[in-house]
Backbone as a ProteinNet text record, in pm:
[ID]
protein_1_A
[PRIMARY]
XXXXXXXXXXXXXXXXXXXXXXXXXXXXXXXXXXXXXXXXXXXXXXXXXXXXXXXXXXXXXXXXXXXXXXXXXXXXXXXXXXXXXXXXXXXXXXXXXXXXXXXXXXXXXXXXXXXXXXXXXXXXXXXXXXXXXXXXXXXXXXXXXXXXXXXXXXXXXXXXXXXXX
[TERTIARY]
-441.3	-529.5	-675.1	-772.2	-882.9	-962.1	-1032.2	-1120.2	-1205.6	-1202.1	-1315.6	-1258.1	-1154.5	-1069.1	-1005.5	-990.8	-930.1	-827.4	-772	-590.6	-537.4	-567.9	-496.3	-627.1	-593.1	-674.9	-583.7	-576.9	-511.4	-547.3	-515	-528.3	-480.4	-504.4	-430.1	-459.2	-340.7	-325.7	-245.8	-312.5	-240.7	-118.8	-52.6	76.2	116.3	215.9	297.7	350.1	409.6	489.6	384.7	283.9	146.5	92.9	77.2	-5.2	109.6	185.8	289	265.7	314.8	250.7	156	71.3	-44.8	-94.1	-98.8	-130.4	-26	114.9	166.5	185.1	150.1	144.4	25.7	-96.3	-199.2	-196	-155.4	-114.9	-55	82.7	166	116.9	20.1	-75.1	-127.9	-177.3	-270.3	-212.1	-59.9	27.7	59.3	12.7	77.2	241.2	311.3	447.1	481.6	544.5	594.9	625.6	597.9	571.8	660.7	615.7	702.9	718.5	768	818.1	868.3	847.2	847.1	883.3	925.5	894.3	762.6	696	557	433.3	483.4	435.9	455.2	380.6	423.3	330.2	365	264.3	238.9	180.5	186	104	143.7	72.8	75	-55.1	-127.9	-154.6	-105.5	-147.7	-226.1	-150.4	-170.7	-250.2	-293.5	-365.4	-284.8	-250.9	-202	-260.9	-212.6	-266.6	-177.2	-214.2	-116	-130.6	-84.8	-72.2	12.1	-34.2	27.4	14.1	106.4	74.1	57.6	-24.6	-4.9	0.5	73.4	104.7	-29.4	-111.6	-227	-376.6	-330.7	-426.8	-506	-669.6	-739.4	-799.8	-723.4	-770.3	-683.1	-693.1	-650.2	-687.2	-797.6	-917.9	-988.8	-963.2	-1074.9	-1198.1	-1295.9	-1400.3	-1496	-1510	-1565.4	-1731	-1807.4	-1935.9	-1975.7	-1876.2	-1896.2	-1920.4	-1991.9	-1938.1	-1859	-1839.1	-1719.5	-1627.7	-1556.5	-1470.3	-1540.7	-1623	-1690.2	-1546.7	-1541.3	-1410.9	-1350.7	-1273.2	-1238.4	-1230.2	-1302.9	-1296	-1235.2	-1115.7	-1038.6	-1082.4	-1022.7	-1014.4	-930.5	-986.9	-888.3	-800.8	-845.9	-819.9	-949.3	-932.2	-978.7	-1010.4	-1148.5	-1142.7	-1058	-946.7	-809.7	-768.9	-716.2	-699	-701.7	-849.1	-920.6	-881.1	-899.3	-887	-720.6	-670.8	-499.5	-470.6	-557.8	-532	-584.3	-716.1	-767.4	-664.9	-653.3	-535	-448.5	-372.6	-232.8	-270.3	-387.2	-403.8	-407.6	-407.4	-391.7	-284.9	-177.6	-38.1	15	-69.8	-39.4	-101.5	-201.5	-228.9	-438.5	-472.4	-602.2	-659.1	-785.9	-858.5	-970.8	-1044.3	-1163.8	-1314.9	-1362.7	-1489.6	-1592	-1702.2	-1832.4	-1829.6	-1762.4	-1712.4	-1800.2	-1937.4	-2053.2	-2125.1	-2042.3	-2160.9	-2013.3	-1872.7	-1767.6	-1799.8	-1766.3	-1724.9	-1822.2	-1948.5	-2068.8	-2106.5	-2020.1	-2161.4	-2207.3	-2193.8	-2199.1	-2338.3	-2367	-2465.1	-2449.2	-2542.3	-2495.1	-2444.4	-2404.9	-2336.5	-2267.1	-2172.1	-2051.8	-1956	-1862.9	-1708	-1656	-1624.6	-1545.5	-1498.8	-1401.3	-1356.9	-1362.8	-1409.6	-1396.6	-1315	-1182.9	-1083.3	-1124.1	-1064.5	-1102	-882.5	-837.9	-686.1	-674.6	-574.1	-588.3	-637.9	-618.7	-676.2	-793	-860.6	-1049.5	-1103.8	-962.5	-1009.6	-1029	-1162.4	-1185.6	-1155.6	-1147.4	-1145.2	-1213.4	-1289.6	-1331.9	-1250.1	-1197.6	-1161.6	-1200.8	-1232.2	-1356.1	-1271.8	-1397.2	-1280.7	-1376	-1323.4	-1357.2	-1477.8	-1485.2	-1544.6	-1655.6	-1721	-1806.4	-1883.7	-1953.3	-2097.6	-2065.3	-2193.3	-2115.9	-2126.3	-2076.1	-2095.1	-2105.9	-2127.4	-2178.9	-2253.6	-2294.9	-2401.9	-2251.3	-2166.1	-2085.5	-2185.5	-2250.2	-2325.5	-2420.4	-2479.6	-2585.8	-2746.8	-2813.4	-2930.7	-2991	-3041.8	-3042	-3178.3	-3257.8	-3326	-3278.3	-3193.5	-3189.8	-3313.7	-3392.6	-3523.4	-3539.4	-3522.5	-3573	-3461.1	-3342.2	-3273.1	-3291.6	-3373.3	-3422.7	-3561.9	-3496.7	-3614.3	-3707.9	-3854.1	-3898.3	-3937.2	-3994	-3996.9	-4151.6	-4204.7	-4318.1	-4449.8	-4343.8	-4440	-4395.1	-4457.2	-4465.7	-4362.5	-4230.2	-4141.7	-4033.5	-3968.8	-3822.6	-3720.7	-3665.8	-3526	-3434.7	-3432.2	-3387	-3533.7	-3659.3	-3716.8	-3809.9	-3845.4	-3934.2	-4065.9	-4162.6	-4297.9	-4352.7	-4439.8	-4529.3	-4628.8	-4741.2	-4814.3	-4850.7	-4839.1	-4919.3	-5013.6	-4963.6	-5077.9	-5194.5
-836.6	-725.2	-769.8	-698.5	-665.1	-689.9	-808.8	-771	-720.6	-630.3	-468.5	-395.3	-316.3	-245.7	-170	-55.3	45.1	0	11.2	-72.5	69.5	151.4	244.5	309.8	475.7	621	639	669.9	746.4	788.5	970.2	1086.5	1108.9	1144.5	1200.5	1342.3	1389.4	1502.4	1638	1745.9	1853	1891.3	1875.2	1969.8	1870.5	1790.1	1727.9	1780.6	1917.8	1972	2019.4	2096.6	2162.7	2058.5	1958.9	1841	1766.6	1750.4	1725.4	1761.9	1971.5	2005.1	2032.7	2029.3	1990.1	1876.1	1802.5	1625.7	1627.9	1645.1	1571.9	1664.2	1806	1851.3	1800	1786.8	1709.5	1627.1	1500.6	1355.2	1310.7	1418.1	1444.4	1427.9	1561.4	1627	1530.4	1427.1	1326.6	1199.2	1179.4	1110.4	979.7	1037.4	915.3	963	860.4	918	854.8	910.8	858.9	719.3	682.5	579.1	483.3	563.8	524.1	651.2	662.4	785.5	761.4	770.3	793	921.8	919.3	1040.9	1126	1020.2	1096.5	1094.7	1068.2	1043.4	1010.8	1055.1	997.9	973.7	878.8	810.3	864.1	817	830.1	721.8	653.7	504.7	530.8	513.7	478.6	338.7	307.6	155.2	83.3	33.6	-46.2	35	182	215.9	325.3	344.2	460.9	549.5	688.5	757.5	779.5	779.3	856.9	961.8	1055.1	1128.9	1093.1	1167.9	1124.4	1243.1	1260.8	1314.9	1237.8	1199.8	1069.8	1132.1	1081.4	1154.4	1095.9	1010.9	1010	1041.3	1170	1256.5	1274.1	1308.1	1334.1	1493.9	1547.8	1662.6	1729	1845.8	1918.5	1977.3	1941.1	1979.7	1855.5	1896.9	1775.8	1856.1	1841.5	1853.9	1788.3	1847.6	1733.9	1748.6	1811.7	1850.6	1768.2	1680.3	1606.1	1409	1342.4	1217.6	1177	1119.2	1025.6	1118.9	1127.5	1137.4	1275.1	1284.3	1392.8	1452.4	1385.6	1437.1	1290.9	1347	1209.4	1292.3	1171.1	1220.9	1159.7	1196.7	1160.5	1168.8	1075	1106.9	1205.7	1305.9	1408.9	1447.3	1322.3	1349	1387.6	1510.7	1554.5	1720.9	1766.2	1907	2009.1	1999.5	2076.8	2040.2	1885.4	1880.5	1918.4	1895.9	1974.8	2094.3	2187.3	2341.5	2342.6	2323.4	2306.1	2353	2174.9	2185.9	2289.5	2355.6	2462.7	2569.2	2609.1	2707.1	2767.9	2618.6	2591.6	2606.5	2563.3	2495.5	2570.4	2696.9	2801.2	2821.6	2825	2856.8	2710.2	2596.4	2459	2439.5	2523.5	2498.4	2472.4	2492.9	2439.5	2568.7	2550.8	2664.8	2612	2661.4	2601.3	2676.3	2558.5	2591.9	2599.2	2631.9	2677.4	2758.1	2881.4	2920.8	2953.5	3013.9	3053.7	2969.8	2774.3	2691.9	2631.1	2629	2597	2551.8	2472.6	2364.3	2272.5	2334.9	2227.2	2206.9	2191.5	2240.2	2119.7	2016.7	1875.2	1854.3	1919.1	1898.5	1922.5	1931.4	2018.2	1898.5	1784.6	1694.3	1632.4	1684.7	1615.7	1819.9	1718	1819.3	1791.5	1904.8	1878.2	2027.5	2004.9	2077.3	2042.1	2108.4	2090.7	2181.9	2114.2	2229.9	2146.2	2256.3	2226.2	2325.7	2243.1	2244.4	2351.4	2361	2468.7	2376.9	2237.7	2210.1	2106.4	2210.3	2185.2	1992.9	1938.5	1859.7	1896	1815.4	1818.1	1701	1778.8	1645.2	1721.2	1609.1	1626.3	1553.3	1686.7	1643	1640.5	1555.2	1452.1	1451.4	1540.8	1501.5	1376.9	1299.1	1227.7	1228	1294	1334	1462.5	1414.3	1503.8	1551.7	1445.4	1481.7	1606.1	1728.8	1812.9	1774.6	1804.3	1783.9	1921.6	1973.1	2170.8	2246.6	2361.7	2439.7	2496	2405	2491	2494.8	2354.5	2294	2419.6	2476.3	2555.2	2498.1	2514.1	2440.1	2399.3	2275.9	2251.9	2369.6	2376.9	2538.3	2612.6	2753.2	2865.5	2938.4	2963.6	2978.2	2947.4	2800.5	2741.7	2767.1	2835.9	2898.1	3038.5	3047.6	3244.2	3192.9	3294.2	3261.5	3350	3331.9	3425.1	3509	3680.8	3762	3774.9	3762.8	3752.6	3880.6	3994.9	4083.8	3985.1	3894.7	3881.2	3899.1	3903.3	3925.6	3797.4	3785.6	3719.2	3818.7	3717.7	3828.1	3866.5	3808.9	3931.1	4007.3	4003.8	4073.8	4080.1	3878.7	3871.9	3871.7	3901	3905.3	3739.4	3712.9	3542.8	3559.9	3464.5	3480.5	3398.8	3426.9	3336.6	3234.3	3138	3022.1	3064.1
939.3	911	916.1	926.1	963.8	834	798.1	677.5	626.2	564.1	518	540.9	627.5	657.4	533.9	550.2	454.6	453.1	346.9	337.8	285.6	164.8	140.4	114.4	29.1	-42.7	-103.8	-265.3	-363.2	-407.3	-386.7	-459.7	-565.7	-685.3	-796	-776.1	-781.5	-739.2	-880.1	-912.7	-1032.8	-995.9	-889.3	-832.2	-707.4	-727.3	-655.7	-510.1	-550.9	-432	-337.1	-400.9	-312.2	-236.8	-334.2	-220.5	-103.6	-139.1	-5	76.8	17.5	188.8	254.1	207.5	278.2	349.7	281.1	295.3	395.8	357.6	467.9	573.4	617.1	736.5	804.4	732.5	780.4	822.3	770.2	802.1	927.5	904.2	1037	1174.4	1079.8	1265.7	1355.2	1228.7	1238.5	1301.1	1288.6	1343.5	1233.6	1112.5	982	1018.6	952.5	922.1	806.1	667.6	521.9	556.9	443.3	392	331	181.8	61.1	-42.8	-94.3	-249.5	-311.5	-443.9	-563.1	-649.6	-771.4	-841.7	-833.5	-865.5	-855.2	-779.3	-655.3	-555.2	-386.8	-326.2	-166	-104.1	6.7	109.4	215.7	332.8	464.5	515.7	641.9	707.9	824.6	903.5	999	1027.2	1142	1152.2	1101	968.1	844.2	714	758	623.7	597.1	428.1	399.6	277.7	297.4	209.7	112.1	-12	-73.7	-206.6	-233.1	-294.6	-435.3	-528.5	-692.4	-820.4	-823.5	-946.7	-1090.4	-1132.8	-1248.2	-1396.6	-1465.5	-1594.8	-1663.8	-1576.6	-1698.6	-1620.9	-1558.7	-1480	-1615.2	-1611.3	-1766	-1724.1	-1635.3	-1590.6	-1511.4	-1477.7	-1384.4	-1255.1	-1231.7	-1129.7	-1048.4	-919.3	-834	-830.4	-810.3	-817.3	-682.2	-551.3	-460.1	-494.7	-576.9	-578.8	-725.3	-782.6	-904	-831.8	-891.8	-843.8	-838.5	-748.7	-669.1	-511.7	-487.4	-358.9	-326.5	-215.8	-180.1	-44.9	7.2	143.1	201.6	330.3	385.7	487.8	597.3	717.9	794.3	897.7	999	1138.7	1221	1374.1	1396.8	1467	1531.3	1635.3	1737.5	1888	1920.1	2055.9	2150.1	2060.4	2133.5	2089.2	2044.5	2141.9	2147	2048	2010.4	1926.3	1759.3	1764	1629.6	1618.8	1711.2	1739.1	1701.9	1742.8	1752.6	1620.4	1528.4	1407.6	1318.5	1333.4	1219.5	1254.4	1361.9	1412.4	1312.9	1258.5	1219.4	1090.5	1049.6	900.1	769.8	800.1	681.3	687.8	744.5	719.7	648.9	593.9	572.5	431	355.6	250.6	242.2	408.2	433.8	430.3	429.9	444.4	517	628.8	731.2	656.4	634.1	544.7	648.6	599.9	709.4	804.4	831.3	921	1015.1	978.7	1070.3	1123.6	1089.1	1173.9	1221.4	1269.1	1322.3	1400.4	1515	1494.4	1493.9	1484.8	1473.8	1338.7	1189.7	1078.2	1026.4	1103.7	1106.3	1173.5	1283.2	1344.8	1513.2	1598.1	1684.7	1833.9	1731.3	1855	1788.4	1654.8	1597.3	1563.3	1670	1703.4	1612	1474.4	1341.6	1288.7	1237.5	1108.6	970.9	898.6	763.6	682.1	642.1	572.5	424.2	355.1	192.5	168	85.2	46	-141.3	-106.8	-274.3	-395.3	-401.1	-515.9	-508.3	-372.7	-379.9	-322	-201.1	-221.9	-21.2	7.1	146.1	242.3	370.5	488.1	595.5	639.4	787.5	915	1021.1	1156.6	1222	1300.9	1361.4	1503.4	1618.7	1794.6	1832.3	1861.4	1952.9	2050.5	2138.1	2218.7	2166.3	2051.1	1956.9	2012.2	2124.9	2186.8	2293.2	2273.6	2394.4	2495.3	2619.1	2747.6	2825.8	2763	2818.7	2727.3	2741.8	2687.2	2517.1	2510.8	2419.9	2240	2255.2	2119.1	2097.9	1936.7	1926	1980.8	1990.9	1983.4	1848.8	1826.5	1693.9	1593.3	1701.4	1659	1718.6	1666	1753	1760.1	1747.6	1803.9	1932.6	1948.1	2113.4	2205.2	2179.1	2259.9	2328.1	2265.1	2294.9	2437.1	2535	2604.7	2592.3	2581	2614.7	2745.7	2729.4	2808.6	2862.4	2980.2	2992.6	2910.7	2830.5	2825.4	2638.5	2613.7	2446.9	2379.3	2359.8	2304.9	2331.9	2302.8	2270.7	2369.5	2392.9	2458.5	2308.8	2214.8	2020.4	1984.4	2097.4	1987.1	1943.4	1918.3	1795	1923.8	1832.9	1912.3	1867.8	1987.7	1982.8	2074.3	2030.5	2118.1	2205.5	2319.2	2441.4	2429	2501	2471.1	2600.2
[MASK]
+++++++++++++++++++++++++++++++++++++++++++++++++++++++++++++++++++++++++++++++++++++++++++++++++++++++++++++++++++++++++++++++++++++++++++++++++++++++++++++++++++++

């Protein structure tokens, strides 16, 4: 193994069965396959790193919290665009829900290809394509402003009035 390398992530998790399926339809997608299990808990491993999920009887709470310190999200490789897409597709029938919806698949920035799902008990991941950078007019412009051309009579093609240099 690789030194510095992620070896494992453990979630403590309020609901055992919920996080299964989620995590592990995710994981799946992602091409982990189980691990190890337990009563109160299960894995999934990716060449050499695994995740795992837990319900721990000495949880001091019931709530993740990603907007408190510590574990803000985790972000994955996704594949290829399709890929990503494939996955938000699927991902509400899985326990995910796709956050940011009005800056999709850019809300990262307008040359990182991602999803951001957030799961019923509030914890996030980012899916990350590969091939982030666009290679066509698909990216927003990072001002939409400088996407508007203007019309020679003073206006915006939305509108807004400017004035001539």
């Amino acid at each position: 193994m690789s030194r510095g390398r992620l070896h494992h992530v453990e979630l403590w998790v309020p609901d055992l069965t919920r996080a299964e399926r989620a995590w592990g339809w995710l994981l799946g997608r992602l091409g982990y396959v189980e691990h190890q299990r337990w009563s109160n808990g299960v894995s999934w491993i990716l060449d050499g790193t695994y995740v795992v999920v837990e319900q721990s009887p000495a949880l001091s709470g019931p709530l993740h919290d990603r907007r408190r310190p510590g574990l803000n999200h985790l972000a994955f490789h996704g594949g290829h665009r399709a890929d990503v897409d494939e996955i938000v597709a699927e991902a509400d029938s899985h326990g995910w829900t796709l956050m940011f919806h009005d800056q999709h698949p850019f809300a990262g920035g307008p040359d990182h290809y991602a999803a951001y799902l957030e799961n019923e008990d509030g914890y996030e991941v980012e899916v990350v394509a590969e091939d982030a950078a666009p290679t066509d007019d698909t990216a927003p412009a990072e001002n939409p402003a400088e996407s508007i051309a203007p019309a020679e009579n003073g206006t915006s093609a939305e509108g807004a009035v400017f004035e001539a240099p």
